[in-house]
C-alpha positions in Angstrom: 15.9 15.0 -18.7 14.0 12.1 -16.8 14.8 10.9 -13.7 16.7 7.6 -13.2 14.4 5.0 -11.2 16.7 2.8 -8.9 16.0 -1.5 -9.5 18.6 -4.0 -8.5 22.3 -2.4 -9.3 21.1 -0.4 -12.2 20.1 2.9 -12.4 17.7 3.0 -15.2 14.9 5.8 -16.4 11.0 5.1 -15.9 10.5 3.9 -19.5 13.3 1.2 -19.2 12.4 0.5 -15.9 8.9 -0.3 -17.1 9.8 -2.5 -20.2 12.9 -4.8 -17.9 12.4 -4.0 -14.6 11.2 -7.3 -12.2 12.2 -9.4 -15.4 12.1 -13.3 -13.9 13.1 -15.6 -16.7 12.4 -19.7 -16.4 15.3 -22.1 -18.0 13.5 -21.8 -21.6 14.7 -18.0 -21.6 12.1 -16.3 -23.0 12.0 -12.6 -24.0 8.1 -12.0 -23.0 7.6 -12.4 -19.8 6.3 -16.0 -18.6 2.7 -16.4 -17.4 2.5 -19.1 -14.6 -1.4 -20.2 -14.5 -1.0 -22.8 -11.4 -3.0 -22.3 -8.3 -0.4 -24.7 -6.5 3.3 -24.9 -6.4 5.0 -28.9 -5.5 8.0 -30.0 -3.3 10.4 -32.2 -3.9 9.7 -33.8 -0.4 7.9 -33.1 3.0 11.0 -31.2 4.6 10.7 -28.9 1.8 7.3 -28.0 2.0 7.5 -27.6 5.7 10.1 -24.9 5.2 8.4 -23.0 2.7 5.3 -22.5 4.9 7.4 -21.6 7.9 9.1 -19.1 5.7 12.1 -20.9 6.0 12.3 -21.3 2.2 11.6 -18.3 0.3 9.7 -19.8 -2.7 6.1 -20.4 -4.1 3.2 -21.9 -2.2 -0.2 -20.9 -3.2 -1.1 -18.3 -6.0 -3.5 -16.3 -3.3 -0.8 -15.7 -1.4 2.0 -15.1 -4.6 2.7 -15.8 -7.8 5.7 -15.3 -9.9 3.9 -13.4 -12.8 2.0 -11.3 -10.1 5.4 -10.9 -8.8 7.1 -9.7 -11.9 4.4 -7.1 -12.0 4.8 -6.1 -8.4 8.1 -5.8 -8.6 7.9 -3.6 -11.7 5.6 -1.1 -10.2 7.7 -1.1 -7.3 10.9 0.0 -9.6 9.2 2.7 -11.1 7.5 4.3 -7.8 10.8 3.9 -6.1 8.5 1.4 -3.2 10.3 -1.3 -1.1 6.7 -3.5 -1.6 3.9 -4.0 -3.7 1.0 -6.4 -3.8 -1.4 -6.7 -6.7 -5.3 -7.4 -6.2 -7.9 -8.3 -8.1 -9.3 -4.8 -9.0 -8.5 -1.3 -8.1 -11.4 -1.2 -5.6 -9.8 -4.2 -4.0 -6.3 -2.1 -3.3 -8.1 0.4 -1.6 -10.3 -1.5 0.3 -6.9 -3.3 1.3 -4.7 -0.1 1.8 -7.4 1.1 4.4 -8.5 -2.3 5.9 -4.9 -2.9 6.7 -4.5 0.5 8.4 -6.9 0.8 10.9 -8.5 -1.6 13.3 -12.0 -1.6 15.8 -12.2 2.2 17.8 -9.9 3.9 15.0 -10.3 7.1 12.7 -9.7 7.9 9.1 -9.9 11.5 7.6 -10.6 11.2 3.5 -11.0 14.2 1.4 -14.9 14.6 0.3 -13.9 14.7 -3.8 -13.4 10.5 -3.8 -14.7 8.2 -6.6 -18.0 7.0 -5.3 -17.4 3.5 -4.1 -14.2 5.3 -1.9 -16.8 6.9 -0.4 -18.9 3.6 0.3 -16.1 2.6 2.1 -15.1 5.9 4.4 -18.6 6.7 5.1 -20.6 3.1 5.1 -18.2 0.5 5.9 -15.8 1.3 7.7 -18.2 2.8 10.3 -19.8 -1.1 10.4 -16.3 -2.2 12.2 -16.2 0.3 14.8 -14.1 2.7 12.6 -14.7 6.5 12.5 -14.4 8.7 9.5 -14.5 11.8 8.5 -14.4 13.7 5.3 -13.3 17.1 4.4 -12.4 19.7 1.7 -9.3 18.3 0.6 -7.7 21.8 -0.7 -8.1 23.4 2.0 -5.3 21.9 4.7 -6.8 23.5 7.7 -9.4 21.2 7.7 -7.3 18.0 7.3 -5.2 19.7 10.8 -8.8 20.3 12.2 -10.2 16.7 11.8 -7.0 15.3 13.4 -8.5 13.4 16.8 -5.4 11.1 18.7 -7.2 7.9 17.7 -6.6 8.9 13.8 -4.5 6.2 12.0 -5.1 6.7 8.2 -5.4 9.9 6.2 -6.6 8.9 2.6 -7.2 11.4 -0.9 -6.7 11.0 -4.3 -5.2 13.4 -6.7 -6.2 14.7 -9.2 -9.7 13.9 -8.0 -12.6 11.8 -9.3 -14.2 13.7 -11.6 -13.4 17.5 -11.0 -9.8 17.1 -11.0 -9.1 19.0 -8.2 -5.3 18.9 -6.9 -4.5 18.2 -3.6 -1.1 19.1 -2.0 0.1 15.8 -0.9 3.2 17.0 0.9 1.4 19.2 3.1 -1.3 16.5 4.1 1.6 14.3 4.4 3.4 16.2 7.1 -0.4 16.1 9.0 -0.4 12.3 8.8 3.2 12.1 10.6 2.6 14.3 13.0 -0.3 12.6 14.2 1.2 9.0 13.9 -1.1 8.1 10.7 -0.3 6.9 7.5 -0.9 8.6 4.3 -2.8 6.7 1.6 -2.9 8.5 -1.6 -5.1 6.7 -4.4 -2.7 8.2 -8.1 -4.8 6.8 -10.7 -5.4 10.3 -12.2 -2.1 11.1 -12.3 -0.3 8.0 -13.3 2.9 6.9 -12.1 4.7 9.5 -14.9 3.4 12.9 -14.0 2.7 12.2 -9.9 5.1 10.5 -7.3 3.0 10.3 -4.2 5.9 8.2 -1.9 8.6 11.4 -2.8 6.3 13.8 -1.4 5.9 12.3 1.6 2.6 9.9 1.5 3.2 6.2 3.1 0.4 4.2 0.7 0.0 4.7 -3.1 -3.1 2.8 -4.4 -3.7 2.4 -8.2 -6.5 0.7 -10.5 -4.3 -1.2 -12.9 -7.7 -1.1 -14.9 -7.4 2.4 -16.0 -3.7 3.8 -17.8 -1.7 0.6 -16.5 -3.7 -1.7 -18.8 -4.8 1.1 -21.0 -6.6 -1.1 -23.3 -10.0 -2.2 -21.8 -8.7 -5.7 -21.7 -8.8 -6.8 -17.4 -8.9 -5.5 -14.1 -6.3 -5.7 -11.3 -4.9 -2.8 -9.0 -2.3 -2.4 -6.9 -0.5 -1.6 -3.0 2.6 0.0 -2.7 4.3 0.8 0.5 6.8 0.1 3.0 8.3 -3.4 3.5 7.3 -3.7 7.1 3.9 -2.4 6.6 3.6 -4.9 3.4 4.6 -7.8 5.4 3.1 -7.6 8.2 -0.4 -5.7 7.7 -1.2 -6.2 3.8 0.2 -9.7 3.3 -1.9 -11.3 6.3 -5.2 -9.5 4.5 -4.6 -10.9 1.0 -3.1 -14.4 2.4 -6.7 -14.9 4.6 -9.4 -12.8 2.4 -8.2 -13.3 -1.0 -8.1 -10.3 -3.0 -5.2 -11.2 -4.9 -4.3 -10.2 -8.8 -4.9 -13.2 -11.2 -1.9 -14.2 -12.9 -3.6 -14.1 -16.5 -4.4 -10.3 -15.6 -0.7 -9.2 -13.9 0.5 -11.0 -17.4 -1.8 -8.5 -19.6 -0.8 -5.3 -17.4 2.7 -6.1 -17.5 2.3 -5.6 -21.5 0.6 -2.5 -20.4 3.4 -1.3 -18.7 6.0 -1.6 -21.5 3.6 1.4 -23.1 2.5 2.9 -20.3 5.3 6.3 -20.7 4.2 6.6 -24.3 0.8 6.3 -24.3 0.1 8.9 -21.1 2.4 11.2 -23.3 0.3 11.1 -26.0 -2.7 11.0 -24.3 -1.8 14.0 -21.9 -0.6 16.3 -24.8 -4.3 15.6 -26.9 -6.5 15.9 -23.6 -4.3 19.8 -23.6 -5.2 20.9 -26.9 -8.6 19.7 -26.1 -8.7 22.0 -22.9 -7.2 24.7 -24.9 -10.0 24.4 -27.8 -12.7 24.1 -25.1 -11.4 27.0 -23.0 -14.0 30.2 -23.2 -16.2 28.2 -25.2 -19.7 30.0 -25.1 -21.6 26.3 -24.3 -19.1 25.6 -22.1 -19.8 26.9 -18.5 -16.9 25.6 -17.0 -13.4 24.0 -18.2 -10.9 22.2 -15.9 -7.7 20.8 -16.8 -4.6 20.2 -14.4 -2.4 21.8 -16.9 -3.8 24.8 -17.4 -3.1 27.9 -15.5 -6.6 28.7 -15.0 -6.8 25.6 -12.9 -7.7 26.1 -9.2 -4.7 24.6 -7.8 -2.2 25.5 -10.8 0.7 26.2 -8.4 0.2 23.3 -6.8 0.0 21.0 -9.7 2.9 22.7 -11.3 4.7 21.3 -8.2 3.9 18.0 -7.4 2.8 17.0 -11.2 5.4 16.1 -14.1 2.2 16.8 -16.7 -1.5 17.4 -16.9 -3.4 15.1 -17.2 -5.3 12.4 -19.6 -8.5 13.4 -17.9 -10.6 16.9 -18.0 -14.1 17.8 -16.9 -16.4 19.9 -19.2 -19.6 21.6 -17.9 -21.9 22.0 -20.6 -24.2 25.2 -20.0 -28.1 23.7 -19.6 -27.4 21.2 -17.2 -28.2 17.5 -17.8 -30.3 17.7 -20.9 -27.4 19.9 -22.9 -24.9 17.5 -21.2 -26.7 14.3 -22.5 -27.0 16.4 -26.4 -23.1 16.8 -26.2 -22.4 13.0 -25.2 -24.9 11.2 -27.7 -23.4 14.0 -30.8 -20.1 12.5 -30.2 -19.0 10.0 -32.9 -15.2 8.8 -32.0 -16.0 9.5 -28.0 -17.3 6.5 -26.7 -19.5 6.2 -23.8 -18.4 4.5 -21.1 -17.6 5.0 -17.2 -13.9 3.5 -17.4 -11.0 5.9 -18.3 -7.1 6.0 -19.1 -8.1 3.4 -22.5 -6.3 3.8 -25.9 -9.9 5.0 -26.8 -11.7 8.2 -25.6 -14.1 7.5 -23.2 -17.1 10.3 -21.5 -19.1 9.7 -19.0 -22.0 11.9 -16.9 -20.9 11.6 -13.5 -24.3 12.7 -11.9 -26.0 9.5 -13.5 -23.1 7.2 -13.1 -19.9 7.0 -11.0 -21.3 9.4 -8.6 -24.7 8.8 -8.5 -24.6 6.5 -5.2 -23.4 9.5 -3.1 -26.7 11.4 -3.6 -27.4 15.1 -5.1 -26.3 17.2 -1.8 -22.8 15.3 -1.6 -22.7 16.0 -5.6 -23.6 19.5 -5.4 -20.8 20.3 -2.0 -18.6 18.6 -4.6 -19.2 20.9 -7.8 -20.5 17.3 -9.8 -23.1 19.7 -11.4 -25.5 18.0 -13.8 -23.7 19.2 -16.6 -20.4 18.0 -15.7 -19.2 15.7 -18.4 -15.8 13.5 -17.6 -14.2 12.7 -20.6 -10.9 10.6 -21.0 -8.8 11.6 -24.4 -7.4 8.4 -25.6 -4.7 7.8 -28.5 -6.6 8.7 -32.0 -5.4 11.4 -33.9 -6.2 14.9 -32.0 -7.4 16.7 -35.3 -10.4 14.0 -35.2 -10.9 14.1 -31.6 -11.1 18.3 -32.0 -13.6 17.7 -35.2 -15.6 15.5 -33.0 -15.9 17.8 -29.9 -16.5 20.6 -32.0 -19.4 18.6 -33.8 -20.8 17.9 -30.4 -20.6 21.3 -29.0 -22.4 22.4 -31.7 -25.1 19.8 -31.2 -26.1 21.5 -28.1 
């Protein structure tokens, strides 16, 4: 049985909640939601506009600062992960940048797990340091270390889970009570997991971060991301950064991911169960040196994914025995598999992390973080598993 996911008076479950919830409707009545492509909003005289920018009046005034489609998706997201705010932005880079930005300040400190997508790491180790903001990374499963890093200046703790790409589980709850203890605020970046099989704000973190670009749109069709947290923290630390920097979600794209959304429960289900019977079929493989799925039980973290995930995963990592050069045979054998470095689409999608998404952070972070040169990242999409098996099995044998 699902859970019910509060929005208004209603108590509805995640997959109405995702096709009605944050429903605005203009005087036409229309049953797809309306997309608003203005920059500008009018008044009906000077008084009016005076109290809309002193906040006197609670509507529209400029679509960097909100939008009623943006809103609508907002307010969707913020249903379904049971948030009292959301903002969108422009990509899911730009939420994170945002989340952290708006946390700390000049003579701070952040502690981030090591296992982050390679750009998250740009920001931790290269830019945040440029504005007087200390950071440090560790081993993520092991929560001595986030206890140990703790200094009195620290204001952000920041992970994601699963991670980016050897899908290793944190537990969020425990890293959650460090971050209150210390005064800091919990940032947990849940595009892995999706909204249906990971609910970062129950277990205790203050932030949840998503690209929209990945499972929310699903279809390889915009990008956009997204900031969930507190009201207070919204309003008076996020807003200020999107109203004067202007990372903030295009209307056309909050319109496409609200479609998104209306499929979002069925096609992570599907997805999910394929990317399982993948993991199963790969498991013990000769070629295969190393198999890792969140579902499994020969996961490293099973127990705790078993208790902070609803599912596995979309998402498993392969190591292909013979390093790059098998790696690359597997990936160019594949027929239905596409190459590419997004994930979450309708369509399976592999990518070589070593040469790609991680390639930035330089072969000794790779190698502390298991990205081996035969690590293959692949993303099971919505085709029919039978071909997807045939495929793999094709490949395999390729190498």
């Amino acid at each position: 049985m699902t859970e019910k996911t509060k929005t208004g008076s209603e108590n509805w479950r995640p997959s109405t909640t995702l096709v009605h919830g944050g429903t605005m409707r203009s005087p036409f009545g229309e049953t797809s939601e309306a997309l608003y492509l203005t920059q500008g909003f009018v008044y009906g005289n000077a008084e009016a506009a005076e109290a809309r920018f002193n906040g006197e009046d609670p509507g529209y005034v400029y679509s960097r600062y909100a939008n009623p489609t943006v809103s609508m998706f907002e307010d969707r997201l913020k249903a379904l992960e049971g948030a009292e705010a959301a903002r969108g932005t422009a990509s899911g880079m730009a939420a994170v940048n945002l989340a952290l930005m708006a946390a700390v300040k000049a003579g701070d400190h952040v502690i981030a797990a090591k296992a982050l997508f390679g750009s998250c790491r740009y920001i931790c180790e290269t830019l945040l340091p440029r504005f007087g903001v200390e950071s440090t990374l560790v081993d993520g499963t092991d929560i001595a270390q986030w206890k140990a890093a703790v200094r009195p200046n620290t204001r952000a703790l920041f992970l994601e889970s699963p991670t980016n790409p050897t899908l290793e589980v944190i537990d969020i709850a425990a890293v959650a009570d460090i971050a209150k203890e210390a005064g800091a605020r919990l940032i947990v970046d849940n595009v892995f997991a999706t909204p249906m099989y990971q609910s970062p704000l129950q277990l205790g973190a203050d932030v949840v971060v998503y690209s929209a670009t990945k499972h929310i749109d699903g279809q390889g069709r915009c990008l956009g991301g997204v900031v969930l947290s507190d009201e207070e923290w919204i309003t008076e630390e996020v807003m200020p950064f999107v109203k004067h920097t202007g990372p903030h979600m295009s209307p056309f794209s909050a319109w496409v991911l609200l479609k998104g959304l209306e499929t979002l429960p069925i096609r992570v289900a599907r997805q999910s169960e394929s990317a399982a019977q993948i993991a199963d079929f790969l498991a013990g493989k000769p070629k295969v040196k190393q198999l890792i799925y969140p579902g499994r039980d020969d996961h490293p973290q099973a127990e705790v994914a078993k208790r902070q995930m609803r599912g596995g995963s979309t998402m498993l990592a392969i190591e292909i025995e013979g390093g790059k050069e098998a790696a690359f045979r597997f990936t160019n054998a594949l027929e239905i598999v596409r190459i590419s470095n997004n994930l979450g689409d309708a369509k399976s999608l592999i990518t070589h992390p070593a040469t790609t998404t991680h390639q930035s952070i330089g072969e000794e972070a790779r190698a502390e973080l298991g990205i081996t040169d035969g690590i293959l990242r692949l993303s099971v999409g919505l085709e029919d598993p039978q071909d997807l098996l045939e495929d793999v099995e094709k490949a395999l044998a390729a190498v």
